[in-house]
C-alpha positions in Angstrom: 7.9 -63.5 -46.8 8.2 -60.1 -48.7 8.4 -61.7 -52.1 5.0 -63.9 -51.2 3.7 -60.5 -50.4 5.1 -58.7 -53.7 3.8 -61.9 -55.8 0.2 -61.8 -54.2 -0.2 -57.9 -54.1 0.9 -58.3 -58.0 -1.9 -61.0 -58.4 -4.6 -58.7 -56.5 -3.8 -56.0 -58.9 -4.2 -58.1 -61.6 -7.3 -59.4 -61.1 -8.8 -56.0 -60.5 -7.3 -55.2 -63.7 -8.8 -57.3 -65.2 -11.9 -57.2 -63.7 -12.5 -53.4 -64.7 -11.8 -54.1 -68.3 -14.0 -56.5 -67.9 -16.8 -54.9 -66.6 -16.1 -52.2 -69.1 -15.9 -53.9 -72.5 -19.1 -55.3 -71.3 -20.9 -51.8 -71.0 -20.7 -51.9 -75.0 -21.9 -53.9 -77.1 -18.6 -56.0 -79.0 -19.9 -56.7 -82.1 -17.4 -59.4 -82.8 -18.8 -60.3 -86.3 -21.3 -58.3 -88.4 -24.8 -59.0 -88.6 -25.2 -59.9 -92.1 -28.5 -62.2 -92.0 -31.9 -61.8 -90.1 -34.3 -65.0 -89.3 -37.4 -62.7 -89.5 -38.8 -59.2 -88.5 -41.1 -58.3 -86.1 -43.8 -55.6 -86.6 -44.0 -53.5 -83.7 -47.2 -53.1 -82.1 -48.8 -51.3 -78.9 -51.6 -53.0 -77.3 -52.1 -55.7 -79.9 -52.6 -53.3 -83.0 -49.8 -52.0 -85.2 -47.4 -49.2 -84.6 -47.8 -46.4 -86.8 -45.5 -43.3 -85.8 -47.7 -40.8 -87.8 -50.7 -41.9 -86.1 -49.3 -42.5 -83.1 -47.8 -39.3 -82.5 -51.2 -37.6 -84.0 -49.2 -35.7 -87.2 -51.5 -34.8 -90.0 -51.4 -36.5 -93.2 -49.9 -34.7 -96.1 -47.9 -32.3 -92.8 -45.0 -34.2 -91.0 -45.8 -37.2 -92.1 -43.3 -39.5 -93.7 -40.6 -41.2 -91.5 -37.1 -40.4 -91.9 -33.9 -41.0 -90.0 -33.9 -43.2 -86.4 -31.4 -43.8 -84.0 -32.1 -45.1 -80.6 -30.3 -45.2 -77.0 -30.9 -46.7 -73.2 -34.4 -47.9 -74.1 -35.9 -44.9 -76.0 -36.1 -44.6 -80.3 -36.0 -41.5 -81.9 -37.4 -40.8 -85.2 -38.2 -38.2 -87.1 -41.4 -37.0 -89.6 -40.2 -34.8 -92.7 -42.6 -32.5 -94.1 -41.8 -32.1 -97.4 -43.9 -28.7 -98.1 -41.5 -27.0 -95.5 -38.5 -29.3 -95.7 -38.5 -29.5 -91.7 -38.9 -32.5 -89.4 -40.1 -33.5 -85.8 -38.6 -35.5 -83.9 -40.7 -38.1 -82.0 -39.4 -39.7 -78.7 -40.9 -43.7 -78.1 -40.3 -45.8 -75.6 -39.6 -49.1 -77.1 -40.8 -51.2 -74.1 -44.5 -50.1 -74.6 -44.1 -48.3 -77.7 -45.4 -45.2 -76.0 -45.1 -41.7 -77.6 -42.8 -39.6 -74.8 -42.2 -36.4 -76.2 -42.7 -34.9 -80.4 -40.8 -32.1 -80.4 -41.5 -28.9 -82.4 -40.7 -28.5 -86.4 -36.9 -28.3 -86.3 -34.6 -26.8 -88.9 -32.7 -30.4 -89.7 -34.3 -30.3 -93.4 -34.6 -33.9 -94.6 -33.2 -35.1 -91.8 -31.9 -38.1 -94.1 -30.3 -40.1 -90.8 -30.4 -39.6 -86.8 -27.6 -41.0 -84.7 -26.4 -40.8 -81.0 -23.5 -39.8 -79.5 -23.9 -41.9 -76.4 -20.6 -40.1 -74.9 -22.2 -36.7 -75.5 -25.8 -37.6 -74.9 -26.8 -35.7 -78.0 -28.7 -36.9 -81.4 -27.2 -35.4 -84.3 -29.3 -35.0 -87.5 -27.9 -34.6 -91.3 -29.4 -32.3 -92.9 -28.4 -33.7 -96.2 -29.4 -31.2 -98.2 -26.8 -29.5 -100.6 -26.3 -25.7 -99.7 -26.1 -27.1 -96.0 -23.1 -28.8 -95.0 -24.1 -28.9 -91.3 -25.1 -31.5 -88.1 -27.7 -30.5 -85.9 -27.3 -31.4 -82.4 -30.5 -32.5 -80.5 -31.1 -32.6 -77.4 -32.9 -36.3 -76.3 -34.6 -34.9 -73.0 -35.6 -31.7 -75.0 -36.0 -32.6 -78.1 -34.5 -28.8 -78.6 -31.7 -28.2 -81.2 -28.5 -26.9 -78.5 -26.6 -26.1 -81.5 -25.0 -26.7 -84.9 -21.7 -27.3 -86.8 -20.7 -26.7 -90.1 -18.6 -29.5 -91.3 -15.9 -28.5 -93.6 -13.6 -30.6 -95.3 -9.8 -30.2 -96.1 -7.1 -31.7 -98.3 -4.9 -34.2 -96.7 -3.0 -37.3 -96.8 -5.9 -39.2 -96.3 -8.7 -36.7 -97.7 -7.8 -36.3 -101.6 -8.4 -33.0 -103.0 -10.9 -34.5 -106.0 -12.7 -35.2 -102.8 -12.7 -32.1 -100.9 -13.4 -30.2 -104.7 -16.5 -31.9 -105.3 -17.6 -31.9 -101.6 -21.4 -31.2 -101.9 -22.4 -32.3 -98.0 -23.5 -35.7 -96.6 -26.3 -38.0 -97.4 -26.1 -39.7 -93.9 -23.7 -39.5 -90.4 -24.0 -42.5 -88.1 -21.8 -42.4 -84.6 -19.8 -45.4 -83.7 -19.6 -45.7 -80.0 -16.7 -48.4 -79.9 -14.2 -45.6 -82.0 -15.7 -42.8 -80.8 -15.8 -41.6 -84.2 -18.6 -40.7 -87.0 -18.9 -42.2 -90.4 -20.3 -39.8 -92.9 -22.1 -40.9 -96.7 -21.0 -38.4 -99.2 -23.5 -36.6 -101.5 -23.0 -38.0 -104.9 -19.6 -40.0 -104.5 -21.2 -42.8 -101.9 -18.1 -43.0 -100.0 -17.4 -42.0 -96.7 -15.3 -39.2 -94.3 -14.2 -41.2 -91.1 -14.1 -38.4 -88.4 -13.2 -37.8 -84.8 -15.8 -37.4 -81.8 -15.6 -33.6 -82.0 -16.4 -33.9 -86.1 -12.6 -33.2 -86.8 -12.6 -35.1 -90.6 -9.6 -38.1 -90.3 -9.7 -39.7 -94.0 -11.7 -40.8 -96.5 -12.9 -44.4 -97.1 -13.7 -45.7 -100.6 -16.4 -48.4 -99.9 -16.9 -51.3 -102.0 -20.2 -52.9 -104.1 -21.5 -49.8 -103.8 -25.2 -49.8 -105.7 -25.8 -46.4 -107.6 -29.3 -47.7 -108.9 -30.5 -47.7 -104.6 -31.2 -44.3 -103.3 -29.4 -43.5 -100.4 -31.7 -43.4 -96.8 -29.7 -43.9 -93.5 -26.8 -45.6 -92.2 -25.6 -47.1 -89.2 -21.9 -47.8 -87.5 -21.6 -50.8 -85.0 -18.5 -51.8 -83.4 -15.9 -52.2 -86.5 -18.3 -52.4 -89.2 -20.8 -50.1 -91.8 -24.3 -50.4 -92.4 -25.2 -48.7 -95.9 -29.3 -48.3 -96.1 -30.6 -48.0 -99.7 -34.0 -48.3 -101.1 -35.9 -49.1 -103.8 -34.9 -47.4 -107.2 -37.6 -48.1 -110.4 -37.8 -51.9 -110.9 -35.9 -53.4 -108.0 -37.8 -55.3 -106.1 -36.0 -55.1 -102.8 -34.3 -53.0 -100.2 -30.2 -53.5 -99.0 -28.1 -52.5 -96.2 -24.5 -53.4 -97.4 -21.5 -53.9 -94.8 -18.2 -52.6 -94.8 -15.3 -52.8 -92.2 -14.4 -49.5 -91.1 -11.8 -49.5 -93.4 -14.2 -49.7 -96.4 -13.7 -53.6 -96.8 -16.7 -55.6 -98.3 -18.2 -57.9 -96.0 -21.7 -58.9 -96.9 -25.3 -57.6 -97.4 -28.8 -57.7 -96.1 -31.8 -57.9 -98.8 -34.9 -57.2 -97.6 -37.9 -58.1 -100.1 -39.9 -55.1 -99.6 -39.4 -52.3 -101.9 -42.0 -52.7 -105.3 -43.0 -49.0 -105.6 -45.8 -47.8 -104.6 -44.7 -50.0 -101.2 -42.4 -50.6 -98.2 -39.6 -48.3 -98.5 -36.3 -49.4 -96.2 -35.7 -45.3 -94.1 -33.2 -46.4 -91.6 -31.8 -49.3 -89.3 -30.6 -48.2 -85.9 -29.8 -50.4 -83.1 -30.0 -49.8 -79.1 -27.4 -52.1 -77.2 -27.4 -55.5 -78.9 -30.7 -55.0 -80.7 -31.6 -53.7 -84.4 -34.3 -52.4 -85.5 -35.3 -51.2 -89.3 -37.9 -48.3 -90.3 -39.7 -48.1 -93.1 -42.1 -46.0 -95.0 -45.4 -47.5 -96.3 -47.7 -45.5 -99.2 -50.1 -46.5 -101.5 -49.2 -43.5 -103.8 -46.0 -42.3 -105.1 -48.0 -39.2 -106.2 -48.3 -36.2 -104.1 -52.4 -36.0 -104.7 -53.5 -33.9 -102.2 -56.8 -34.8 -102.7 -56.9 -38.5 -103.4 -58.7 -40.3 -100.7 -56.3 -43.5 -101.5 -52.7 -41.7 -100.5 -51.5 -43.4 -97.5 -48.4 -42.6 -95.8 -47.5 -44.7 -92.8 -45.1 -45.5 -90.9 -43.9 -48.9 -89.5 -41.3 -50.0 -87.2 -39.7 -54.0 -86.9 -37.1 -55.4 -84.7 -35.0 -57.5 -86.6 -34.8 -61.3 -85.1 -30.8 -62.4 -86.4 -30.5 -66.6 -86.9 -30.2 -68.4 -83.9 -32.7 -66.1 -81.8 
């Protein structure tokens, strides 16, 4: 009788066991195999017209104006508007169910803002600054939209940090969070590789990543379950826009074109996903020149959810 109890209680554990990992690996997105192909993209709209976060949040042309990094989390996209005069950004707060404008927050000290991520386990956006006498995050309140403070992110040599790497260490041209490691992925300015580090921004080892394209600028990047997403835009002739993947240890898995990206055009900012879904940001002008007076300088804004094959 005692060893039928013994084998049942065992079995009752078991299954709650198993039951709670269920429950939890099912609170995060797994990410089993990389998105590397889309079917289409969908231009985001409210009320039947398109979505234009410069209008939308009512920011002046030629002021905060041009869209930026993006992350998003539990139903809400963040994005920010540089203003290139005064190399400050806001930060406007959507809801992507109705694509209504929550919150824009006041001009915040994240310079180009170059990429926006969440830290879902903090409940913070952190900014780069990605600018080169600023090695610094800037952590962001998402209720807020206030900056509760800032870290300076210094590297130093290791086993896994070279010293070539930490000598020529100029700052970061994007930092994406990766909920599943609880880690951050960091771009470096000018070598295009990345600086693994811990939750708490602790640096962990450097990753060379492969088919890197020099001739794409840099914009944002994004870190999903065990893989990279490398934004780059348009550079002088290319016709196109790419997000290249890597595993998280710097293996080459695949890429993502998209055909917009013919200066004066569409120019790829950011991809940034909330649970399951991905969406892509991109920057729309009609003038590469900074005319102040020309009539014909548009800058919008324009936000698509990215439909992958067999959706």
């Amino acid at each position: 009788m005692n060893k039928t109890r013994n084998t049942a209680a065992r079995l009752l554990t078991f299954i709650i066991l198993l039951s709670s990992i269920i429950v939890l690996s099912s609170a995060i997105p797994a990410f089993a195999s990389p998105i590397t192909s889309y079917k289409s993209m969908k231009l985001l709209k409210k009320e039947g017209k398109t979505f234009d976060l410069r209008k939308e949040s009512k920011q002046i042309l030629y002021l905060y104006d041009t869209l930026q990094g993006a992350c998003a989390n539990d139903g809400y996209g963040y994005f920010t508007l540089y203003n290139r005069s005064v190399e400050k950004c806001k930060i406007v707060k959507v809801d992507l169910a109705d694509m209504d404008v929550v919150k824009v927050s006041k001009p915040l000290p994240v310079y180009h803002a170059n990429n926006l991520t969440f830290n879902t386990k903090k409940n913070l956006i952190v900014a780069t600054c990605c600018k080169v006498k600023d090695k610094r995050a800037v952590f962001i309140d998402p209720e807020t939209l206030m900056v509760k403070y800032k870290k300076d992110i210094k590297l130093k040599a290791s086993k896994k940090i070279p010293k070539s790497v930490v000598r020529s260490y100029k700052g970061f041209t994007a930092i994406a969070y990766n909920e599943k490691h609880d880690c951050y992925v960091g771009r470096l300015r000018g070598n295009n590789n990345v600086i693994i580090f811990n939750g708490n921004m602790k640096p962990v080892k450097y990753v060379v990543l492969k088919d890197k394209k020099t001739w794409l600028l840099n914009q944002g990047m994004e870190s999903v379950g065990n893989y990279i997403y490398d934004v780059r835009s348009f550079k002088g002739s290319h016709k196109y826009n790419s997000v290249t993947i890597h595993t998280m240890s710097g293996r080459y898995v695949g890429k993502m074109n998209f055909k917009y990206g013919k200066a004066p055009g569409r120019e790829l900012e950011c991809i940034f996903h909330d649970g399951d879904q991905f969406y892509a940001g991109f920057y729309y002008t009609t003038s590469q020149a900074h005319d102040y007076k020309s009539f014909r300088v548009k800058r919008n804004n324009y936000i698509y959810k990215l439909r992958r094959l067999g959706e």
